[in-house]
N, C-alpha and C positions, 0 to 999 in steps of 0.2 A: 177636785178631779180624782185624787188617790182614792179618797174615801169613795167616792159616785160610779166607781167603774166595776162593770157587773163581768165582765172576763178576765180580762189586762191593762197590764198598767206597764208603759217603755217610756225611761227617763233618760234621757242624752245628756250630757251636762261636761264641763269642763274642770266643771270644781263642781266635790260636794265639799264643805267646810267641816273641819278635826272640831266643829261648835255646838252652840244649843241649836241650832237650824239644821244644820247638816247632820247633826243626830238623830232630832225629831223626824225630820224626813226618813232615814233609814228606819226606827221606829215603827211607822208608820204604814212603810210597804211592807215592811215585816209583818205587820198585826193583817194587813192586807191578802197576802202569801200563804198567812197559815188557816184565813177564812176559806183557802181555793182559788183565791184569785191568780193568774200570772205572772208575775214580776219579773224585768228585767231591766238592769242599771250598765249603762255602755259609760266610763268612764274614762276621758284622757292620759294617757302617761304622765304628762307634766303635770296634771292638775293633779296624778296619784300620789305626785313623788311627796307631798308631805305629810302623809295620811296614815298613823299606824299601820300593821299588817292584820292588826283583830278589826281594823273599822266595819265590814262590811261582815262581820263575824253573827250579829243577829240575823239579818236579810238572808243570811246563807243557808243558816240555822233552820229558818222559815220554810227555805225551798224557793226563795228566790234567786236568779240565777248574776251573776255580776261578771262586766265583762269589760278588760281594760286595752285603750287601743295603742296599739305603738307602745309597747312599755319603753321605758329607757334603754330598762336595763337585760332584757330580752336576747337570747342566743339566737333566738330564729332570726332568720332572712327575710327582712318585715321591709327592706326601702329605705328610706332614707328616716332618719330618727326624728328631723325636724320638721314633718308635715304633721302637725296636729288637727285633731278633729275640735274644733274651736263649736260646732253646733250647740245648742243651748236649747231643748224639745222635750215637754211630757205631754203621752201622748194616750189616753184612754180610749180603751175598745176599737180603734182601728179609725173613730170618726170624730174623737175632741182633741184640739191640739190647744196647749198652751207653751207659747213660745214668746219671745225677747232677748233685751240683755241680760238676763241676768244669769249669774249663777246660783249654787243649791247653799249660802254660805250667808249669816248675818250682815254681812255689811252691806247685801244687797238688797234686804228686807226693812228689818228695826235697829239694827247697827247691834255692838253688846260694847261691853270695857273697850274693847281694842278699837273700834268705829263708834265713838258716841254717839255722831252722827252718820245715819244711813245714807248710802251714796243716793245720785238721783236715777232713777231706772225705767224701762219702759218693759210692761209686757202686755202680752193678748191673747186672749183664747179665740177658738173659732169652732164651728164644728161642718164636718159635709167634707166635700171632695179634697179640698185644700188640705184638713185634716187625715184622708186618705193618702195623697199624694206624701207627705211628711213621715207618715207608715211604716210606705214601702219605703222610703228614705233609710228610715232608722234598721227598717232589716236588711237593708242591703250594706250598710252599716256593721250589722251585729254578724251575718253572714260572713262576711271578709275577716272577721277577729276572728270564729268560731269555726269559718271553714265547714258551711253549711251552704245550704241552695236557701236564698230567700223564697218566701211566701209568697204566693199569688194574691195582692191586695188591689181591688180596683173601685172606684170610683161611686160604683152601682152595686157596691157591698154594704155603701153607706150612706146614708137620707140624708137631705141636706137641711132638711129644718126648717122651722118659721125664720127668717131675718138674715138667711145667709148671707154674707159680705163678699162681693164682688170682687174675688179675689185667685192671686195665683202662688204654688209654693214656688218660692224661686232658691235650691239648691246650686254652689259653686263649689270649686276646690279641683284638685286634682282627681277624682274620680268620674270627674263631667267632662265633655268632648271638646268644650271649649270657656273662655272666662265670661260666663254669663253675668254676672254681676257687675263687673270693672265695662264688660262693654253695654251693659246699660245702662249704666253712669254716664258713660263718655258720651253715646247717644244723646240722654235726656239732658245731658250741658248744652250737644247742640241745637237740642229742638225747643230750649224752654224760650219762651216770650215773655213773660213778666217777673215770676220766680221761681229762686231756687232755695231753699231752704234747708240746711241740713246742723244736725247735730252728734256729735261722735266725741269719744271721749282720747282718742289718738291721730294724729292730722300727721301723716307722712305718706301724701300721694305721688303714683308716679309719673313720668314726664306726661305719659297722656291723659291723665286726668287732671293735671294741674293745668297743660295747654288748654282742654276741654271749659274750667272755668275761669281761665282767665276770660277767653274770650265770647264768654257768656255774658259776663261783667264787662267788658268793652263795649257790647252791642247794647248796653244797659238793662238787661236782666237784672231783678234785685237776687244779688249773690251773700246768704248771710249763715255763717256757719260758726253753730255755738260749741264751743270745747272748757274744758277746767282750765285755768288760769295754772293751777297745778297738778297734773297727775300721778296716779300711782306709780306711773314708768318716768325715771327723772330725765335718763335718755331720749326717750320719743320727744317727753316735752325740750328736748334740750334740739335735735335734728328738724323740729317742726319749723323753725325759726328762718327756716330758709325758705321753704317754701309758702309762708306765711307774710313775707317783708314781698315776694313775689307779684303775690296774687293781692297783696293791699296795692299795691302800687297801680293795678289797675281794675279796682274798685272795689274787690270782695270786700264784703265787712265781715269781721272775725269778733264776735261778741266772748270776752273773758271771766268762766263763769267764777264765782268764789266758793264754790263749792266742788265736788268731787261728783261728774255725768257720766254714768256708766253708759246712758241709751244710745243709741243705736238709728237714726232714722233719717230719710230724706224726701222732700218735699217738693216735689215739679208741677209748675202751675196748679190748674185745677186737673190733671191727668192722669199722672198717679202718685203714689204714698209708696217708700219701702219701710220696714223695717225688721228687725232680727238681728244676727248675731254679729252682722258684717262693721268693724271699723274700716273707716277711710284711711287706709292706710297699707303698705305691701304686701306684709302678709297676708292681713285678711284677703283681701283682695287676690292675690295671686300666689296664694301659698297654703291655708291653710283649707280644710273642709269646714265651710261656711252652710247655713240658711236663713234666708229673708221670707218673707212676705210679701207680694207687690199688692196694693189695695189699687182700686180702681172706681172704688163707690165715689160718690160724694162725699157723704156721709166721715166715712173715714177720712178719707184725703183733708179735709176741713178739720176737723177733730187735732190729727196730727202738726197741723198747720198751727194751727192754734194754740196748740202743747211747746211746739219749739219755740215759736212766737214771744208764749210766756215765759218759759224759760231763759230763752236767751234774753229779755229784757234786765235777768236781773246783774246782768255782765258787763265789764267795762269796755270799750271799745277800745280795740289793739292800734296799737301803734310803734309801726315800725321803725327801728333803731338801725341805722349802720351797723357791720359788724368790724370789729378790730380785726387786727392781720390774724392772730390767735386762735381767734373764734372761728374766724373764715377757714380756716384751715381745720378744724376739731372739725364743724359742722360736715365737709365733703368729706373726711375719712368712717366717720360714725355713718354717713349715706352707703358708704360700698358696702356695710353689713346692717343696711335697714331691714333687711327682710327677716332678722334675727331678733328686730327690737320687738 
């Protein structure tokens, strides 16, 4: 897509990686930038804070422009310092969007020394309105860092293509009018009739998405949601516990992967497919500035199906444990500050 894009190139990311990836890529828009093309990299606070102050020192160089949101450590009057823009989007010429979990860093690609092996991940390109809509996302975005008037980007700016996929961007977070994402989860728990399939690599949902599938699994919906057996957050995986002895207790199967799943997706009957940057979990869900995907094809929705299907097969199936007086007690104090995990 860097290379392919004959105007502009806008990369959203939460992380780029201090690595051979996260280099290369800078590299890259840089050689990009100084051919004429537009570049511009929106990058996280938390995702900056580990990042030299020269990282972004070629790309600049270039005439590319870099823009961080929320810093931390920031004097201005920016809100509150814990709502991060979690979106994950590169987006060329206003009509190809490539998006998922992952971030701009090896362990989410071919892994290096430090990830021998690469985590498991999901992305996807698309091109046409869905990638318009994503766009004007990203400037409205970069507008609010830079303190600019977003761009007039619509729909009929851009062709939709032979094969276009039946699809919708679906943007959440505090900058939307309401939690679009959380409540069409909750929604499609109520309305699914055979399954529900999902996979995410952080399981700490809230009361009403956890009531949502319990009783999706009660009316016999197949409820089955794949996670790492270990994750990179040892807290998440340590609070999930609760709500996970929950919702087995009245049927969900929770497949344990042995590996480290960074993807991002969920699967409602044959009706729709999400996926994007959103984990199940508080923040994402009701904290942070998130973007999904909703599919609608067949095509896809099947595909997706299919991918979590196989994935979650190669997992063990959970089983839940009593908790000691100990535990029971760590687990509900670490809950009253989940939306920080």
């Amino acid at each position: 897509m860097i290379d392919g894009a004959r105007e502009r190139v806008d990369v959203c990311t939460f992380i780029i990686g201090n690595d051979e990836l996260g280099r290369s890529v800078i590299e890259r828009l840089a050689r990009r930038a100084r051919e004429g093309i537009k570049v511009r990299v929106l990058l996280d606070g938390f995702g900056a804070l580990t990042l030299p102050r020269h990282h972004f020192d070629p790309l600049r160089a270039a005439g590319g422009e870099v823009a961080v949101f929320r810093p931390f450590f920031s004097l201005r009057r920016i809100g509150p310092r814990n709502l991060r823009n979690h979106r994950k989007f590169t987006i060329a010429d206003d009509g190809w969007l490539w998006s998922g979990g992952r971030n701009l860093a090896c362990e989410y690609f071919n892994g290096d020394a430090a990830h021998p092996e690469a985590w498991h991940d999901l992305s996807f390109d698309l091109r046409g309105s869905v990638a318009a809509a994503a766009a004007r996302q990203f400037d409205h975005d970069w507008a609010s860092v830079r303190s600019r008037k977003p761009r007039a980007i619509t729909a009929e700016d851009v062709p939709e293509g032979p094969g276009a996929a039946m699809a919708q961007f679906l943007p959440s977070g505090p900058d939307q009018t309401e939690d679009t994402a959380h409540a069409l989860l909750i929604d499609a728990c109520f309305r699914a009739e055979h399954r529900l399939l999902a996979i995410t690599p952080y399981f700490v949902p809230g009361d009403g998405l956890r009531d949502a599938l319990r009783l999706a699994a009660r009316r016999g919906v197949q409820v089955t949601i794949a996670i790492p057996a270990q994750s990179n957050h040892r807290l998440a995986d340590f609070v999930r516990a609760r709500a996970m002895r929950d919702l087995a207790r009245a049927g969900v199967s929770f497949r344990m992967l042995p590996f480290m799943a960074h993807a991002k997706a969920v699967v409602v009957d044959d009706q729709l497919a999400m996926c994007g940057s959103i984990n199940l979990d508080l923040r994402s869900l009701l904290l942070n500035h998130e973007a999904n995907v909703v599919f609608y094809g067949e095509h896809e929705i099947e595909w997706l199906a299919e991918w979590i299907e196989t994935t979650a097969s190669a997992g063990e199936a959970y089983r839940a444990r009593r908790p000691g007086l100990l535990r029971d007690v760590a687990e509900g104090l670490l809950l009253t500050v989940a939306f920080q995990l």
